[in-house]
Each structure stands twice: as structure tokens, then as C-alpha cells.
C-alpha positions as CSV (number, residue, x, y, z in Angstrom):
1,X,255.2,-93.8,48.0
2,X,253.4,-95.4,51.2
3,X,253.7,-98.8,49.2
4,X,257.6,-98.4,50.1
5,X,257.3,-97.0,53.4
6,X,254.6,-99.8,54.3
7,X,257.2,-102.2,53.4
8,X,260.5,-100.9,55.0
9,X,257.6,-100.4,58.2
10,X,256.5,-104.2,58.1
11,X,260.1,-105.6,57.5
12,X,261.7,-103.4,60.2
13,X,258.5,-104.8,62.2
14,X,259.0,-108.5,61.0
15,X,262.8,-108.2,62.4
16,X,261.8,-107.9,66.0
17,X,262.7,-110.9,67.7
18,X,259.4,-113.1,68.9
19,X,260.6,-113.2,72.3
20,X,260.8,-109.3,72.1
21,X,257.5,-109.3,70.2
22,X,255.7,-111.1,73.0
23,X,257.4,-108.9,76.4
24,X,256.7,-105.6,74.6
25,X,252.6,-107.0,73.7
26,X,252.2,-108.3,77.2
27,X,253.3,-104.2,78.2
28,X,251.0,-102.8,75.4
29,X,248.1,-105.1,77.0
30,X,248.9,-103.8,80.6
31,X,249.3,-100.5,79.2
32,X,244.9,-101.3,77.9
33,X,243.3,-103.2,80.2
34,X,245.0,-100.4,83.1
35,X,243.2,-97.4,81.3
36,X,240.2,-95.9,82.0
37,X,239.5,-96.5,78.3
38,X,238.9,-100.0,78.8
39,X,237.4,-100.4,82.4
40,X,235.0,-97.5,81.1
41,X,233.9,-99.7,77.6
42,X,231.7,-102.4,77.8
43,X,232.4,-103.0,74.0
44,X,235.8,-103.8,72.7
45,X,236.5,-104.1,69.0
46,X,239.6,-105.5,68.0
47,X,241.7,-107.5,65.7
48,X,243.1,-110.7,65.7
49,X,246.9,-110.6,65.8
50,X,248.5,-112.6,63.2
51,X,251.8,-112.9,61.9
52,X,254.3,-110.1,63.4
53,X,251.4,-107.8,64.7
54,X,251.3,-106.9,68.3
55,X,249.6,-109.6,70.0
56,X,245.9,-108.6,71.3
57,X,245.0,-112.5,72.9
58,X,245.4,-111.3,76.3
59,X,243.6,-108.3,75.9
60,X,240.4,-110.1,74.4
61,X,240.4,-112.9,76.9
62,X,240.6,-110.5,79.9
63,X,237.6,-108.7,78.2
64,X,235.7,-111.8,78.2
65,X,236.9,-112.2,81.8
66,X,235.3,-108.8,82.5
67,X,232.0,-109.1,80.9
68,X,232.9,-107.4,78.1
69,X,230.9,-107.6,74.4
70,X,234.0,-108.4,71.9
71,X,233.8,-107.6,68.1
72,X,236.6,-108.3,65.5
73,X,236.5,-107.8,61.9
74,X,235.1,-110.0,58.6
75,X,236.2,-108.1,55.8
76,X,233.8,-108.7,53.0
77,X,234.0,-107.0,48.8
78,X,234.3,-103.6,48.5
79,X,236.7,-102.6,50.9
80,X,233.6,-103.3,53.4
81,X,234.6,-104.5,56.8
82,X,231.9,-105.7,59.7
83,X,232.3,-106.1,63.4
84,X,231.0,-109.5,64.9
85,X,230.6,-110.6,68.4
86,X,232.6,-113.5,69.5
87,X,232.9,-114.8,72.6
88,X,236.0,-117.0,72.3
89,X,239.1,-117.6,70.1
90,X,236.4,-121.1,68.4
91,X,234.0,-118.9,66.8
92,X,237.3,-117.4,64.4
93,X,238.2,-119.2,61.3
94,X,240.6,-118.8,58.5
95,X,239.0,-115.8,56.0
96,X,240.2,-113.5,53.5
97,X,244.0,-112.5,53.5
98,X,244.5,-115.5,55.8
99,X,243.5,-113.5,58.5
100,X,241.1,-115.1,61.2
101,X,237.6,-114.4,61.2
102,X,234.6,-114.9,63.0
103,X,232.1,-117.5,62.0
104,X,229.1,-115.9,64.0
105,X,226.6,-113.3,63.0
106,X,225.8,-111.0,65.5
107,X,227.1,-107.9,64.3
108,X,228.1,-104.6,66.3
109,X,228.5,-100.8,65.8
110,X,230.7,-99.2,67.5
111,X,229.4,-96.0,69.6
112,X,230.4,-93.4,72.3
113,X,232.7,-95.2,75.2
114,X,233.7,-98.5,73.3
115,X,237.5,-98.8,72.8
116,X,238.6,-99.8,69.1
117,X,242.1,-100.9,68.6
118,X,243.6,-100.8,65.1
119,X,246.3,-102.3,63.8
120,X,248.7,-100.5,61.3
121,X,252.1,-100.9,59.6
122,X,253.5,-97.4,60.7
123,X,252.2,-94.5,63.1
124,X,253.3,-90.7,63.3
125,X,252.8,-88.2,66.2
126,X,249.9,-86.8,64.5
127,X,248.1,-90.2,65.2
128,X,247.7,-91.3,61.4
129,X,248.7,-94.7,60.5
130,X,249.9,-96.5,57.5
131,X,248.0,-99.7,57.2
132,X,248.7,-102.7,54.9
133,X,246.7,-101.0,51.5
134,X,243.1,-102.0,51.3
135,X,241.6,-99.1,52.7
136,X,239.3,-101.2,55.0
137,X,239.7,-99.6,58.3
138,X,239.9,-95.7,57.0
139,X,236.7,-96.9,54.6
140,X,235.2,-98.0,58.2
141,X,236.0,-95.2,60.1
142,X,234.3,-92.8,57.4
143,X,230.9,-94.8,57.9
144,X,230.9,-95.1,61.7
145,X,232.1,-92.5,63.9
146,X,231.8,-91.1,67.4
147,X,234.1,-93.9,69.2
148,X,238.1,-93.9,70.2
149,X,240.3,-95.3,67.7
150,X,243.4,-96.5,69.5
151,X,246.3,-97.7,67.8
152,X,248.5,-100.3,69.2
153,X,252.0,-100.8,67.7
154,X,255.5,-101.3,68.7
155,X,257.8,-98.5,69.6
156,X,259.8,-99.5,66.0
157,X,256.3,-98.3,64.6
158,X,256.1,-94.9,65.4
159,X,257.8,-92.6,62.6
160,X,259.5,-89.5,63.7
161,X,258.3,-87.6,60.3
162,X,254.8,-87.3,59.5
163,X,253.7,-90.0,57.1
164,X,252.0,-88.9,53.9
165,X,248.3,-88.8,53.9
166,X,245.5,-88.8,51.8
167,X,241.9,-86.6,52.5
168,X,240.3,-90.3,52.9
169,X,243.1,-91.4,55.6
170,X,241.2,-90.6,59.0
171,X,243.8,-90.1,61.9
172,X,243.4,-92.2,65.3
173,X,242.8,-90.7,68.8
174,X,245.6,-92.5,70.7
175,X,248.4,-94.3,70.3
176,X,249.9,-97.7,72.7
177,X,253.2,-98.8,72.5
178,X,255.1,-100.9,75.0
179,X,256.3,-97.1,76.3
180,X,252.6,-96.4,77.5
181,X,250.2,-93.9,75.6
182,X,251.9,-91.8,72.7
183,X,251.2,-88.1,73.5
């Protein structure tokens, strides 16, 4: 069943016009970097945009702008994931899935007052997200907790009906969309 809805959510996703894409990331970012979220963290972890995803570029190079630590995921066997320090878009490189990944080493936990943004194919009101099927982040989230999960999407990604849920599917704390902060 989520297989389905995770593909009708990515395709209705993958028919937003770029143009569109791009105005309603640049909102999402404002909608960020403006919260007391982010000028509280002095961590961000993130992921690396790719494909139809909303775009988090801006948001990482303001961070580095600020002084901020930056982390974003290296998936490795096992439906492990690992955070790892970069400090600009040259230490990523192509890895698993296609998906860019860092090439450094240094690698970071999140804790109390960092700001984690997750990606996802779908999002209810109840904060839990569909995500693309390999369990990685809700697998991550189940080792490390204590930190606000923040989901960034497009308004087309927020469902109206809860989505179905398993007891391993961990719901976020907030929500972002080019509307400002899902309540």
C-alpha cells in the first residue's frame, strides 16, 4: 500500500514545474533560515537535494555563511545511515542511489538544539512522512534521538488523510512548506 501512495506522491511531485519547484524552495528556505530553529542551532543536518526534491543549497550555504557545523547523510549496508561534516558542496560525491555524498570523515550526532531536515515523498498533519522505502531515516531516528526533525516538502506533499504507518515509522516534529510551518 505505501508503495502506491509513494509513487502517485513522487509523480504528482515530479509534475511540478522547475520554475515552480525553485520559487516555492527559495520560500521554504526563507521560511528556515528566519526561524528560531535555525539561528538557535549551531548544527544543521541535512540532505542534498536531488532530482524533484525541494532544494536545500541555499539553506546549507547560508549555514556555512553563519558559522554553522553542516552534516548530510552516507548511507552505508544495513539500512545504516551516518551524518558527516562538510563544509562545501566539493567534499560530496556521487554514492549509493545516485544520491550525493560526502567524501570526508568527520562524523556527527545529532543532539538537543540542532535542526534536522528530512526529506520525504508525502507528509500528513500528524507529522509522519512517507519516504522513498529503505527505511534509512526512521532506522536513524530510532538510534539517535533528542533533536527536531523538520520536514521540508512542497504544499502538493502534504496529504489531507493520514498516511498509513507502521510501529517502526517515527513521526517528525514540524513540518515546512512554501506556506510556512504546517501546524
Amino acid at each position: 500500500m505505501k508503495k502506491k501512495i509513494r509513487e502517485k506522491a513522487l509523480a504528482k511531485r515530479n509534475n511540478i514545474p522547475a520554475e515552480e519547484r525553485a520559487e516555492k524552495s527559495r520560500k521554504i528556505a526563507g521560511h528556515i533560515l528566519q526561524s528560531d530553529a535555525y539561528q538557535q542551532a549551531k548544527r544543521i543536518f541535512s540532505f542534498v537535494s536531488m532530482d524533484s526534491e525541494v532544494e536545500t543549497g541555499e539553506i546549507l550555504k547560508q549555514a556555512w555563511q553563519d558559522g554553522k557545523i553542516v552534516a548530510v547523510p552516507k548511507t552505508e549496508k544495513g539500512r545504516n545511515m551516518v551524518f558527516l561534516k562538510i563544509d562545501s558542496f566539493a567534499d560530496l560525491q556521487e554514492g549509493r542511489f545516485g544520491v550525493m555524498e560526502p567524501l570526508t570523515a568527520e562524523e556527527f550526532i545529532p543532539a538537543e538544539g540542532d535542526l534536522f531536515l528530512v526529506p520525504g515523498a508525502l507528509f500528513d498533519k500528524k507529522k509522519n512522512r512517507i519516504g522513498y522505502g529503505g527505511g534509512y531515516y526512521d532506522t536513524y531516528f530510532e538510534k539517535y534521538r533528542g533533536y527536531r526533525k523538520i520536514g521540508i516538502a512542497f504544499s502538493e506533499q502534504i496529504s489531507e488523510t493520514d498516511i498509513p504507518t507502521e510501529v517502526y515509522d517515527i513521526p517528525l516534529d514540524d513540518i515546512v512548506t512554501e506556506n510556512g510551518w504546517e501546524e
